[in-house]
C-alpha positions as a Markdown table, in Angstrom:
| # | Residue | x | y | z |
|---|---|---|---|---|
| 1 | Unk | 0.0 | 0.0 | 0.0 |
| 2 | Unk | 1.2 | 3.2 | -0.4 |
| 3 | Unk | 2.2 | 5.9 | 2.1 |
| 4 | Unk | 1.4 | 9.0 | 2.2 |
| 5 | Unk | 3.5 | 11.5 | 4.7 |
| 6 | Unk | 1.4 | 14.7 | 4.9 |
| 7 | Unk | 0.1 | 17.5 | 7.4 |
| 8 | Unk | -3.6 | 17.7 | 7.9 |
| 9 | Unk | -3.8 | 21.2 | 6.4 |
| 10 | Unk | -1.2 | 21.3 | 3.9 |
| 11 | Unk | -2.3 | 22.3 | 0.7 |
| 12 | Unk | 0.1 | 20.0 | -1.1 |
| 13 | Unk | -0.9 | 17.4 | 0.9 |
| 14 | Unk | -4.6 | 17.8 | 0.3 |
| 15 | Unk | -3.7 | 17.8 | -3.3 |
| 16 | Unk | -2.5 | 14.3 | -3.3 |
| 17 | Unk | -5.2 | 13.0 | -1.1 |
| 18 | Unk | -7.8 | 14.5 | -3.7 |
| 19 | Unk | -5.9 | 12.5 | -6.1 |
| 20 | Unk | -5.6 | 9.2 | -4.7 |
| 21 | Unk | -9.0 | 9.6 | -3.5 |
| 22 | Unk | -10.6 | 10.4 | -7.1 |
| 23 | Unk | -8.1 | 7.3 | -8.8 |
| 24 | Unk | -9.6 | 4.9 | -5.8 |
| 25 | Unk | -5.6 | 4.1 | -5.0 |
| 26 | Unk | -5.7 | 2.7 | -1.3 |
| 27 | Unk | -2.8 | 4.9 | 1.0 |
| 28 | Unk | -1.8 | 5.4 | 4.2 |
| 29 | Unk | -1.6 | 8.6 | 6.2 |
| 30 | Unk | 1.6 | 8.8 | 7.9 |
| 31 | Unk | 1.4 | 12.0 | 9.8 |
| 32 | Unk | 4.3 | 14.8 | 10.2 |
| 33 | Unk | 3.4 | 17.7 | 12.4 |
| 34 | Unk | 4.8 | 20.8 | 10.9 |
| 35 | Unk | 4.5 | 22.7 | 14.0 |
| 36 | Unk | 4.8 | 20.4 | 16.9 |
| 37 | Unk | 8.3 | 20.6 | 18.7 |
| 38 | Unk | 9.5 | 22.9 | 16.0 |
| 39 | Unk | 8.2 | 20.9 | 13.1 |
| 40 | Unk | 8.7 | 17.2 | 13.2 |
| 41 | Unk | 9.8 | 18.0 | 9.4 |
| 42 | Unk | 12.8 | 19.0 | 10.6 |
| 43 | Unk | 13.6 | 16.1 | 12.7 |
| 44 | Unk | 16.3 | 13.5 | 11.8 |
| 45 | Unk | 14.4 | 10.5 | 11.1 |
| 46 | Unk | 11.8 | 12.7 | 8.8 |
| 47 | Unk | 15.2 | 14.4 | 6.8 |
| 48 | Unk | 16.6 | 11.0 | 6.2 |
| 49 | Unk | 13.8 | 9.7 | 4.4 |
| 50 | Unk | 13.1 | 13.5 | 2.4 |
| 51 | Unk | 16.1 | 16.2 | 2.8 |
| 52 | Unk | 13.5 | 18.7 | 1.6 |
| 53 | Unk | 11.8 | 18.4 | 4.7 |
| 54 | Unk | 8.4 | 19.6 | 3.3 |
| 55 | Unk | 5.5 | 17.4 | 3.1 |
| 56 | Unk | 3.8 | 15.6 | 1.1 |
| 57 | Unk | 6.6 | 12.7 | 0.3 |
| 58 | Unk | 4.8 | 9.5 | -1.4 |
| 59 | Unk | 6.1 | 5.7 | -0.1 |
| 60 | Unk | 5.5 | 3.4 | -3.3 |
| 61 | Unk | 7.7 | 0.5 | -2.6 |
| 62 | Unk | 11.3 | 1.5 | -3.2 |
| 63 | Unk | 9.8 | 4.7 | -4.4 |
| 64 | Unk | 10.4 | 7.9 | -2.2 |
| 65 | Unk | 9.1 | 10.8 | -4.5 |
| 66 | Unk | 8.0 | 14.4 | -2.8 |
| 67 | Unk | 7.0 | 17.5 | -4.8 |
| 68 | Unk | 2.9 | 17.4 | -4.8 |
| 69 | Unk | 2.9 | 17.9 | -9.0 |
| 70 | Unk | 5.6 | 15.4 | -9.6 |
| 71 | Unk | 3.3 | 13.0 | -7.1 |
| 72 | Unk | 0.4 | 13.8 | -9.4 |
| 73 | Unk | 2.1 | 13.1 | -12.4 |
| 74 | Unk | 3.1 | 9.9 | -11.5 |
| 75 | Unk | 0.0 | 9.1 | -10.3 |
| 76 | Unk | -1.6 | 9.5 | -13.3 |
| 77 | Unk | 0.9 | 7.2 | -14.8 |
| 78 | Unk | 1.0 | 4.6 | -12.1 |
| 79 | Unk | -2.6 | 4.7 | -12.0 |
| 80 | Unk | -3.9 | 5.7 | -15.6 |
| 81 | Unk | -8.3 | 5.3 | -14.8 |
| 82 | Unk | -9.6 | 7.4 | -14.2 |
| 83 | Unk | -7.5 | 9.9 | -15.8 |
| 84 | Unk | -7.4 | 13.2 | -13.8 |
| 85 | Unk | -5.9 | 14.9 | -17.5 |
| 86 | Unk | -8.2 | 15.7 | -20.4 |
| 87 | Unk | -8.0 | 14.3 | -23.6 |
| 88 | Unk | -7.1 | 17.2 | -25.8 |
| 89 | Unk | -3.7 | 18.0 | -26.0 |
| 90 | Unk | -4.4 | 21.7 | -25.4 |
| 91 | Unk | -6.7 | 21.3 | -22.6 |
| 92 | Unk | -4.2 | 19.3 | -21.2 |
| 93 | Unk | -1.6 | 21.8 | -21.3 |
| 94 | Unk | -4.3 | 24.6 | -19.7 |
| 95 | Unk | -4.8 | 22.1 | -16.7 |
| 96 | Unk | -0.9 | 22.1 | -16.0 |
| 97 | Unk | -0.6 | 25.7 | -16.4 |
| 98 | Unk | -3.5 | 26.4 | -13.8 |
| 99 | Unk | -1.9 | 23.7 | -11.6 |
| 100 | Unk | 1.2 | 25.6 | -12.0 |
| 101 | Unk | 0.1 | 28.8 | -11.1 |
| 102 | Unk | -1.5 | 27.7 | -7.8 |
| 103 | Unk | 1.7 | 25.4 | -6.9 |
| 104 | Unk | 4.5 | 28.3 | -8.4 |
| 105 | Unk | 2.7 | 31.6 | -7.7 |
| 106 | Unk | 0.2 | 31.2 | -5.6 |
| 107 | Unk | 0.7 | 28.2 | -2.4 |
| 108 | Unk | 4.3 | 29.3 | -1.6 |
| 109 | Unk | 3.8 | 32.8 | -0.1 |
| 110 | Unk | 1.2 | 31.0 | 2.5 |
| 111 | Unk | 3.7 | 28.8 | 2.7 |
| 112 | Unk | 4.7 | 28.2 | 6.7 |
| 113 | Unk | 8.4 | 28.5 | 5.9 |
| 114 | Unk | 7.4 | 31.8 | 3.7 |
| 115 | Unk | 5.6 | 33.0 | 7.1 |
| 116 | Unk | 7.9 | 32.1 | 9.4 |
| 117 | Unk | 10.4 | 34.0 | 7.5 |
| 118 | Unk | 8.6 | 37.2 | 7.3 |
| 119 | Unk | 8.3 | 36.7 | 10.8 |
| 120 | Unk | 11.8 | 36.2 | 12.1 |
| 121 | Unk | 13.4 | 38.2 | 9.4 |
| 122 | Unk | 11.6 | 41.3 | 8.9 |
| 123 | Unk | 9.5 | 41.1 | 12.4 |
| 124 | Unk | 5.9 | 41.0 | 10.4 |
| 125 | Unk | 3.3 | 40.5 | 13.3 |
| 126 | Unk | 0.3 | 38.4 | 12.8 |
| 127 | Unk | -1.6 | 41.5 | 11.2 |
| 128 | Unk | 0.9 | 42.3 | 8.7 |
| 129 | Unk | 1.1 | 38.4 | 7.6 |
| 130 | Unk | -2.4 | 38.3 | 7.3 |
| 131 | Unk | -2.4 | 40.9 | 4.8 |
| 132 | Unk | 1.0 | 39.3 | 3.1 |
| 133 | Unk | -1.4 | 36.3 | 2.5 |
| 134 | Unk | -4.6 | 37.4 | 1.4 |
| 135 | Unk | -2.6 | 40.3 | -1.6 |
| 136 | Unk | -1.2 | 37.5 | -2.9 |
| 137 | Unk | -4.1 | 34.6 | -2.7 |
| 138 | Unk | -6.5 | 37.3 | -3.9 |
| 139 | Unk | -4.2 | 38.3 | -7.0 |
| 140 | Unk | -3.5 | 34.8 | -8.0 |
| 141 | Unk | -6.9 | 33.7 | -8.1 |
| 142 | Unk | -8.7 | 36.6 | -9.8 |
| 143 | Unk | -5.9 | 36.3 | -12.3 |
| 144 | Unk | -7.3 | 32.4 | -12.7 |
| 145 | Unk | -10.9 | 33.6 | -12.3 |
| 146 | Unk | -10.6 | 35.9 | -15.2 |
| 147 | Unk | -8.5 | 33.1 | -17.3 |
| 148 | Unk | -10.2 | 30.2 | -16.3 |
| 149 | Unk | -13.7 | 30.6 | -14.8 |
| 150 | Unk | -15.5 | 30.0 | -18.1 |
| 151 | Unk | -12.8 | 27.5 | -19.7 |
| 152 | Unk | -15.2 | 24.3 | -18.8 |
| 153 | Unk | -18.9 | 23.3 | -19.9 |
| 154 | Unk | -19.8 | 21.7 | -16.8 |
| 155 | Unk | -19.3 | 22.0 | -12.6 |
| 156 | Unk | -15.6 | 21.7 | -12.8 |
| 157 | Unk | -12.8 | 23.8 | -13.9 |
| 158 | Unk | -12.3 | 21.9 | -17.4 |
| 159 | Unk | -15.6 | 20.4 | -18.1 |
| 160 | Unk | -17.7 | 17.8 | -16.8 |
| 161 | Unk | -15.4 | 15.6 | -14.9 |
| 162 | Unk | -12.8 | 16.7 | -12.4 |
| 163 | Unk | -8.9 | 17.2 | -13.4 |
| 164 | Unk | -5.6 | 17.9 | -12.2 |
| 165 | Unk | -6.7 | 21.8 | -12.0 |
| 166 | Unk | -9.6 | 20.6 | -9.5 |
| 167 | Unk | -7.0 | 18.6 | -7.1 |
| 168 | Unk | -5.1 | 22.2 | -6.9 |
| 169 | Unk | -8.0 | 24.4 | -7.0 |
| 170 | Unk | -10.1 | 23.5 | -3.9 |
| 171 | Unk | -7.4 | 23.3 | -1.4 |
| 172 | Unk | -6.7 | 26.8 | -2.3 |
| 173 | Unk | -10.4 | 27.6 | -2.3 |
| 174 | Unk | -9.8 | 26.1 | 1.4 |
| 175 | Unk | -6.2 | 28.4 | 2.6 |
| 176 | Unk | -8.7 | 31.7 | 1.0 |
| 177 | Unk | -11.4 | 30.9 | 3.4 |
| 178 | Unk | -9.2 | 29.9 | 6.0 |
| 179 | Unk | -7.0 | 33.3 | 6.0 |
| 180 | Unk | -10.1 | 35.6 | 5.1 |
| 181 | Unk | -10.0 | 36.3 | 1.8 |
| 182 | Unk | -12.5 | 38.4 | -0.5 |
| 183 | Unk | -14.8 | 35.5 | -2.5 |
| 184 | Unk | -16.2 | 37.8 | -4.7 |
| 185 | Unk | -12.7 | 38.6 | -6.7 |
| 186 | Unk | -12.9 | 34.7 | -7.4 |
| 187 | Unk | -16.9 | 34.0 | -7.4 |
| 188 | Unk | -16.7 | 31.0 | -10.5 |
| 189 | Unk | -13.5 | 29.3 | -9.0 |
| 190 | Unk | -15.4 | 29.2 | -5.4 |
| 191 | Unk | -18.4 | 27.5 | -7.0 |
| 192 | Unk | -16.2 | 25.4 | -8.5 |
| 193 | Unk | -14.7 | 24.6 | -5.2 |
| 194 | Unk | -18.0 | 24.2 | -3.8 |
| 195 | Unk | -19.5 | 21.4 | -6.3 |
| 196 | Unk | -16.5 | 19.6 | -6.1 |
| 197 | Unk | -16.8 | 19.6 | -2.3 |
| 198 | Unk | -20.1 | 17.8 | -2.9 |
| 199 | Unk | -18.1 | 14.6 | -4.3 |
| 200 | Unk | -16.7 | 12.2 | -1.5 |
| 201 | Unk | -13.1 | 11.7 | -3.1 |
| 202 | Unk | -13.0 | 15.8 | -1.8 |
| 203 | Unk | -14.9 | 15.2 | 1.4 |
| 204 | Unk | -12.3 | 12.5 | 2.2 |
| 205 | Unk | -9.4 | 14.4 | 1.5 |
| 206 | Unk | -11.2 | 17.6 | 3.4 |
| 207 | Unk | -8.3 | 18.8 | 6.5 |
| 208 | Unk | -10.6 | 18.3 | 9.2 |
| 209 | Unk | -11.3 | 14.5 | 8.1 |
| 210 | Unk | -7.6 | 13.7 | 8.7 |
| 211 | Unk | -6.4 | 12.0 | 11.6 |
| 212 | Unk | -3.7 | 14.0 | 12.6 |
| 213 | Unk | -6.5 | 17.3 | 12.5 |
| 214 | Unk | -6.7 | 19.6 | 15.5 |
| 215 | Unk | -10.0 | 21.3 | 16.1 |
């Protein structure tokens, strides 16, 4: 079976879990605590198995592979049906370059080590990260709302079924709301987000249906 090392509300982890949930691939949750004791991600036995020391990192057999896209992407390959990439060639290259603008431009500026830069290095309190996150959530995703939010014919981002760009989409969706941002600068990518919530691949992968969650 595979393993799965991820943080409850890690948007790269919740990528993955949409994934694996959609494809019906059986995992296991091995659980790293990014904050506890300093971030168990920094830890010894955690660095050995991924120097990175980010999360998510994928177990398949002799495999170790971390980077949530290069997961994805070898997902799709290990695990072909249901394919979470389009048929078309071009739509195909649209869902990467959404997926690339959430992962490249958007994720790593909420990104804890991103925060607790700004904090220890240029002595941002919690008011002035709060703004730090929401500029840049809210300008990535108005800049996918106005690209994007009319690209499929159906509830999801590209069409009728959900995609790569869905996996990315919704845990973003989820970091907005979480950090307070302004919905209406996104209104077609939160409806999006919202259908595909309605789907129990999502609802599994949800942060608060984890078993490392804290309420």
């Amino acid at each position: 079976m595979l393993k799965l090392y991820s943080y409850w509300r890690s948007s790269a982890s919740y990528r993955v879990r949409i994934a694996l949930n959609l494809k019906g691939v059986p995992y296991e949750i091995a659980p790293v605590h990014l904050l506890r004791g300093g971030g168990e991600q920094h830890g010894p036995a955690y660095r050995a198995l991924n120097p990175q020391g980010r999360v998510p990192l994928l177990v398949d057999g002799d495999l170790r592979l971390n980077q949530s896209l290069a997961i994805l992407e070898y997902l799709e390959d290990r695990h072909p049906q249901p394919s979470l990439l389009p048929p078309s060639l071009t739509t195909r290259a649209q869902v990467r370059a959404f997926c690339q603008a959430i992962a490249a431009d958007i994720q790593p500026f909420h990104n804890l080590s991103t925060l607790d830069a700004l904090t220890s290095r240029f002595a941002a309190d919690e008011s002035a990260r709060g703004d730090w996150m929401r500029h840049w959530i809210e300008r990535g995703l108005s800049a996918l709302e106005q690209e994007y939010g009319a690209a499929g014919d159906g509830h999801y981002v590209f069409g009728a079924a959900p995609t790569l760009a869905d996996c990315l989409l919704v845990p973003q969706i989820y970091s907005a709301q979480r950090f307070g941002c302004d919905a209406s600068r996104y209104p077609r990518l939160a409806e999006m987000a919202a259908q595909c919530m309605e789907l129990p691949a999502f609802q599994r992968a949800h942060p608060d249906q984890q078993p490392d969650a804290q309420r």
